[in-house]
DRENTI-980014 format. One record per residue (C-alpha): x, y, z. Coordinates in Angstrom, 1 decimal, always signed. Layout:
N
X Y Z
...
***
This chain:
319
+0.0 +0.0 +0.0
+1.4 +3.3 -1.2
+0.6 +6.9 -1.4
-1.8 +7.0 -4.5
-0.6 +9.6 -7.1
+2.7 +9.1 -6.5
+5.7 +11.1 -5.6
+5.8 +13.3 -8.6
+3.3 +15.7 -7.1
+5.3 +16.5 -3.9
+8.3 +16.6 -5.5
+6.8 +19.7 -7.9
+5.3 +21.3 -5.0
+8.0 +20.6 -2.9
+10.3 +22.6 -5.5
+7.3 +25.3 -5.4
+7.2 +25.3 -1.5
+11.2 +26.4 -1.6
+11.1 +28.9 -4.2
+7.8 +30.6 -1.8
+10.0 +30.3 +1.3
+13.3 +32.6 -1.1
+10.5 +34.8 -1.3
+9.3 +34.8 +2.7
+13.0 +35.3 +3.5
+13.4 +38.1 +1.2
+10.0 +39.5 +2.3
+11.8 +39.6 +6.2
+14.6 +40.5 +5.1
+12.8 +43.8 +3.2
+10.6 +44.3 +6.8
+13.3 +44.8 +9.1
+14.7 +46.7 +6.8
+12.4 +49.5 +6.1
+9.7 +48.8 +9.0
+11.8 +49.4 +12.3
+9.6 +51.8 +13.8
+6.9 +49.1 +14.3
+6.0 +47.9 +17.7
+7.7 +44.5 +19.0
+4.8 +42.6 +19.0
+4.6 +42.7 +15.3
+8.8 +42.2 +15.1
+8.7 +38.9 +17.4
+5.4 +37.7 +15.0
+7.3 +37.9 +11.7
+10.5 +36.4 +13.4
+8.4 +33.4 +14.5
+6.5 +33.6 +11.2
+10.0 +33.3 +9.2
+11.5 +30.4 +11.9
+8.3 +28.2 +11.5
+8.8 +28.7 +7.8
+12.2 +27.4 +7.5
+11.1 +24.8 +9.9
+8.8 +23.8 +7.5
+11.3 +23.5 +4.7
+13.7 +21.8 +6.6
+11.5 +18.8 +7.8
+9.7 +19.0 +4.0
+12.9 +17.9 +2.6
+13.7 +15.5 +4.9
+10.5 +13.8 +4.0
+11.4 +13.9 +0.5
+15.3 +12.6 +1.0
+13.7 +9.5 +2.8
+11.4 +8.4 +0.6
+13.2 +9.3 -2.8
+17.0 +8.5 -1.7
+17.1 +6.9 +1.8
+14.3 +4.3 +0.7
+14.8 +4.7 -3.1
+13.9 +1.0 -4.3
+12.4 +0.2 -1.1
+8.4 -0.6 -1.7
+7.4 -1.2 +2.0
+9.0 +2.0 +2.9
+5.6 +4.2 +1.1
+3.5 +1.9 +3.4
+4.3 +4.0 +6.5
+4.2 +8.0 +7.0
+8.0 +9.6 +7.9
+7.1 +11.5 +10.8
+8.6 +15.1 +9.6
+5.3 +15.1 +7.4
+3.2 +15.5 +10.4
+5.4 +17.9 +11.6
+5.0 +20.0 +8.8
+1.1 +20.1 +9.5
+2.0 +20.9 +12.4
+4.2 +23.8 +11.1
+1.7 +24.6 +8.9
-1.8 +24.9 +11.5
+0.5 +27.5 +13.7
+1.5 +29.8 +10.6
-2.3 +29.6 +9.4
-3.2 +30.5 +13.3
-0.6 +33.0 +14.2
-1.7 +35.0 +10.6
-5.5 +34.8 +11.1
-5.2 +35.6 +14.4
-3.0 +38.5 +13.8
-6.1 +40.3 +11.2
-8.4 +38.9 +13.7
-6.9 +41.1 +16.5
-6.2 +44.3 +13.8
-10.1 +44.0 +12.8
-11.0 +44.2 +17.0
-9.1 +46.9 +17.5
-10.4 +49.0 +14.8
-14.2 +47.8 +14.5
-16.7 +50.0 +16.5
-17.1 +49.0 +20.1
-20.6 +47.9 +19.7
-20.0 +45.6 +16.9
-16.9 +44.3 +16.9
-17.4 +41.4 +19.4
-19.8 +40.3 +16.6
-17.5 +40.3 +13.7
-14.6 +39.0 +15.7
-16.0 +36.0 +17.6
-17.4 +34.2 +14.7
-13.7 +34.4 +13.1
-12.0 +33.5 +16.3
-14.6 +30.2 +16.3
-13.4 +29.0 +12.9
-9.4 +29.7 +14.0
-9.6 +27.6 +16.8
-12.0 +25.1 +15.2
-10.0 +24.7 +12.3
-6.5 +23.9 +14.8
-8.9 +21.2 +16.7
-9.4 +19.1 +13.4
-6.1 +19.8 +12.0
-4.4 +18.5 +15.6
-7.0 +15.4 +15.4
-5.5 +14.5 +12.0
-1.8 +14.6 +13.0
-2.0 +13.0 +16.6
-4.3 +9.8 +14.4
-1.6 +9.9 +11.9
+1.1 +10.1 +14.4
-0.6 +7.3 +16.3
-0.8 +5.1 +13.4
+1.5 +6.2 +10.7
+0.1 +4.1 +7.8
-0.6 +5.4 +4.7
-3.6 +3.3 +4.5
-5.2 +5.7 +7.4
-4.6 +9.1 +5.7
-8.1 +8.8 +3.1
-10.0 +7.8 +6.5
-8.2 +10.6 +8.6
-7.9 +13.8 +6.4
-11.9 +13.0 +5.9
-12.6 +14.0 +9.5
-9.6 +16.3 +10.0
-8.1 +17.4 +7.1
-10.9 +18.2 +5.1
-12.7 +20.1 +7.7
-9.7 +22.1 +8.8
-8.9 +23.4 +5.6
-12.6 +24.1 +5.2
-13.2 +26.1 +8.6
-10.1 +28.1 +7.5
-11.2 +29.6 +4.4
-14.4 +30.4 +5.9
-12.3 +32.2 +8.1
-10.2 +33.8 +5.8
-13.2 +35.1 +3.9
-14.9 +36.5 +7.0
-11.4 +38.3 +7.6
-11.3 +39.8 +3.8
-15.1 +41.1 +4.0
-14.7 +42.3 +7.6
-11.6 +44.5 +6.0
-13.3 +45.3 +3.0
-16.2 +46.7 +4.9
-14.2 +48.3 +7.3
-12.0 +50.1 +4.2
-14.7 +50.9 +2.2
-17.1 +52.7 +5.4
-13.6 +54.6 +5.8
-13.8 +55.5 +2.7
-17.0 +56.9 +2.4
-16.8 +58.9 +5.0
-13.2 +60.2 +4.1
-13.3 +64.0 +1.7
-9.5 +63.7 +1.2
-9.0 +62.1 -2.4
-5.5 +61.3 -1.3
-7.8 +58.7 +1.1
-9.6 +57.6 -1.0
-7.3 +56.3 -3.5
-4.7 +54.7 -0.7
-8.4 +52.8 +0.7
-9.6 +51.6 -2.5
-6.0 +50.0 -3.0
-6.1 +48.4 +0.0
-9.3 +46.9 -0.6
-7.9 +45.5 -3.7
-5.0 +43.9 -2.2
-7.4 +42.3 +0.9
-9.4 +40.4 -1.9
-6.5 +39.4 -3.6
-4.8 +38.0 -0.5
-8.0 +36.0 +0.3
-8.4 +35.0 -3.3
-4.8 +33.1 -3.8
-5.1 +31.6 -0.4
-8.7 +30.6 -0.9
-7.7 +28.8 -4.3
-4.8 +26.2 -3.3
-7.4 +25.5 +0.0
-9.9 +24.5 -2.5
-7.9 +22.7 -4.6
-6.7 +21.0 -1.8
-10.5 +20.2 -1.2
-10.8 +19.1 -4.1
-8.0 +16.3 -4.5
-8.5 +14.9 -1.0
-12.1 +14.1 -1.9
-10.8 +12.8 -5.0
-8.6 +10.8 -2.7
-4.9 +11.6 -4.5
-3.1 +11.3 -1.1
-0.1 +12.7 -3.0
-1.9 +16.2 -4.4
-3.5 +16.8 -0.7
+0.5 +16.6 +1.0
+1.7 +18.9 -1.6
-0.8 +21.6 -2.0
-0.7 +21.3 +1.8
+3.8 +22.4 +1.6
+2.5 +25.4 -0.3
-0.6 +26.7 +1.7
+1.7 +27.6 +4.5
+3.9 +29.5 +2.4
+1.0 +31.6 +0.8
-0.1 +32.9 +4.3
+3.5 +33.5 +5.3
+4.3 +35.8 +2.1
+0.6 +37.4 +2.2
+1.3 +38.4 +6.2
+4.5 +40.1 +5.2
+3.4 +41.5 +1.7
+0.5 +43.4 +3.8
+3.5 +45.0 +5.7
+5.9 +45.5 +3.5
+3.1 +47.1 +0.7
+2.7 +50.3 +3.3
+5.8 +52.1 +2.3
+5.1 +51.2 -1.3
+1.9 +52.6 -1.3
+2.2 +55.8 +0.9
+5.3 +56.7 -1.7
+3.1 +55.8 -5.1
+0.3 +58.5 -3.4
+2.8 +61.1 -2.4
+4.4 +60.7 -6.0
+0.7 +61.1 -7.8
+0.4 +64.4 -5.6
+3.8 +65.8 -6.0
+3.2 +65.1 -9.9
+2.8 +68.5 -12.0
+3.3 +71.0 -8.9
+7.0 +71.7 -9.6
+7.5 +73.0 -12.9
+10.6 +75.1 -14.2
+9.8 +77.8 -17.1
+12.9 +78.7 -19.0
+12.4 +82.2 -21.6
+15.2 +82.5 -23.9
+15.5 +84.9 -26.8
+13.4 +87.7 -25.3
+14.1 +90.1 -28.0
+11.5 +89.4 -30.0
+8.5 +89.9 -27.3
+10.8 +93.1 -26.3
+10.6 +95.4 -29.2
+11.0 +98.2 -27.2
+14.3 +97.3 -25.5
+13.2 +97.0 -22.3
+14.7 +94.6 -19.7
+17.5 +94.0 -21.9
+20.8 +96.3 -22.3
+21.6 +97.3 -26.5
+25.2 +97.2 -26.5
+27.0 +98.1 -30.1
+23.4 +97.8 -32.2
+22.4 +94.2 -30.7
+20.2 +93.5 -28.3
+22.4 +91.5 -25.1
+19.2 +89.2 -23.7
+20.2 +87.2 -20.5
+18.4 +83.8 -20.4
+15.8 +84.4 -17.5
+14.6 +81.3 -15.8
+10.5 +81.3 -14.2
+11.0 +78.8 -11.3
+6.9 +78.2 -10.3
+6.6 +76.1 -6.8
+4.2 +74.9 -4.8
+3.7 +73.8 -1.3
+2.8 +70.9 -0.3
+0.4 +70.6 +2.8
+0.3 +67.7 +5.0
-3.0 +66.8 +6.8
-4.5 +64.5 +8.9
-8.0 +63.0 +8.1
-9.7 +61.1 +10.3
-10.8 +58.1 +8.2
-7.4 +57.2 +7.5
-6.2 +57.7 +11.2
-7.0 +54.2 +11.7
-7.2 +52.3 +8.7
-5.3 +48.5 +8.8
-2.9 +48.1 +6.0
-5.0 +44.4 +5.0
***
């Protein structure tokens, strides 16, 4: 008995799942960077965010060197599940947590008193439900690590952690996009306006790329190709990692492409050259020996820029 679909599948996402974790390192890399005025809440969440991540990597290819080198030729070696696998579940449920949780907690502090206890809790339930069945499928396949067990298991775990999760992430993606678009509409600043209906953009995308390897996932573990459910499952990890980070990194990004659209056509520089012809009459130019001597004069039009607060944007999350 074997892991149907074979190895091919992992070892493609597997490949996928390292070039995603280049990225999260980069991603870091970038945040510490550019971001070291944050709080250190959010620093020790993306350094546990980027050490579960190469965690994840490391005990991913140690599943793959012992089934494709250690055990290469070995047949009753695919009967049984290396345990780094479950670890990597493991791994994986934490990041998943630790980045819903973190929106979770953004869309609390932000929501209205009187309604964010409603728009919080139900997310919170589907986080916590969603680590229950995902820690009932890795203690069942830790307990009996046969292959044979993983249709039966990820059936009554698997399936309905991943499930519970994307509800989740939708509710956090329409909670922000609500939240974004009410600022909006009761921001007069244009300069809001644009920055808010960015953000929105980038919330539904976040959901949307996350939301499509979690149904897929769905999709070939009811199919029962044991193989496509493990490898989608190395790269659903890495998605939330690198959408957690890009949501940080994108502030600087987009507060610079704003100030640039603002700052566009207010300096200009005039230069008038060859005045004599608008200056029949000679004046503001010196006739030395018949000619007219014309000094290039240079029009220099600035403005200000002014720098204001408004209020809808006082307290807008960056999604």
């Amino acid at each position: 008995m074997g892991i149907s679909g074979g190895f091919g599948s992992i070892l493609i996402t597997g490949l996928i799942s390292s070039m995603l974790y280049g990225i999260t390192t980069l991603q870091t890399y970038l945040y510490y960077m550019y971001y070291s005025e944050d709080s250190l809440l959010v620093k020790l969440l993306v350094a546990t965010i980027w050490i579960l991540d190469s965690l994840h990597i490391s005990f991913m290819c140690y599943m793959l060197y012992y089934y494709l080198i250690i055990n290469y030729g070995v047949p009753t070696a695919l009967a049984y599940i290396v345990w780094s696998y479950q670890v990597t579940v493991l791994i994986n449920m934490l990041v998943i947590f630790a980045v819903q949780c973190f929106f979770a907690h953004k869309i609390h502090y932000l929501y209205h008193r009187k309604v964010r206890w409603f728009v919080t809790v139900p997310i919170m339930v589907l986080v916590i439900a969603a680590v229950g069945f995902g820690l009932t499928a890795v203690f069942v396949t830790a307990i009996r690590n046969e292959t044979s067990v993983l249709t039966r298991t990820w059936y009554y775990g698997v399936t309905p952690s991943v499930g519970t999760a994307v509800l989740a992430e939708i509710l956090i993606t329409v909670s922000l996009c609500v939240l974004l678009y009410d600022n909006g509409l009761r921001s007069a600043v244009p300069r809001t306006k644009r920055l808010l209906n960015s953000l929105i953009t980038y919330a539904a995308n976040r959901c949307l790329l996350t939301s499509i390897v979690a149904i897929a996932e769905l999709s070939v573990n009811a199919d029962q190709q044991a193989a496509w459910t493990m490898g989608l499952n190395f790269i659903i990890g890495k998605l939330y990692a690198n959408s957690f980070l890009a949501s940080l990194n994108t502030r600087q990004y987009l507060r610079s492409r704003d100030s640039a659209l603002e700052a566009d056509g207010l300096d200009n520089a005039v230069h008038l050259a060859n005045l004599s012809k608008h200056l029949e009459d000679g004046r503001g130019s010196k006739v030395v020996g018949g000619r007219s001597n014309v000094r290039e004069v240079a029009v220099v039009c600035t403005t200000t820029t002014m720098t204001f607060s408004d209020p809808a944007f006082d307290n807008t999350p960056i999604p």
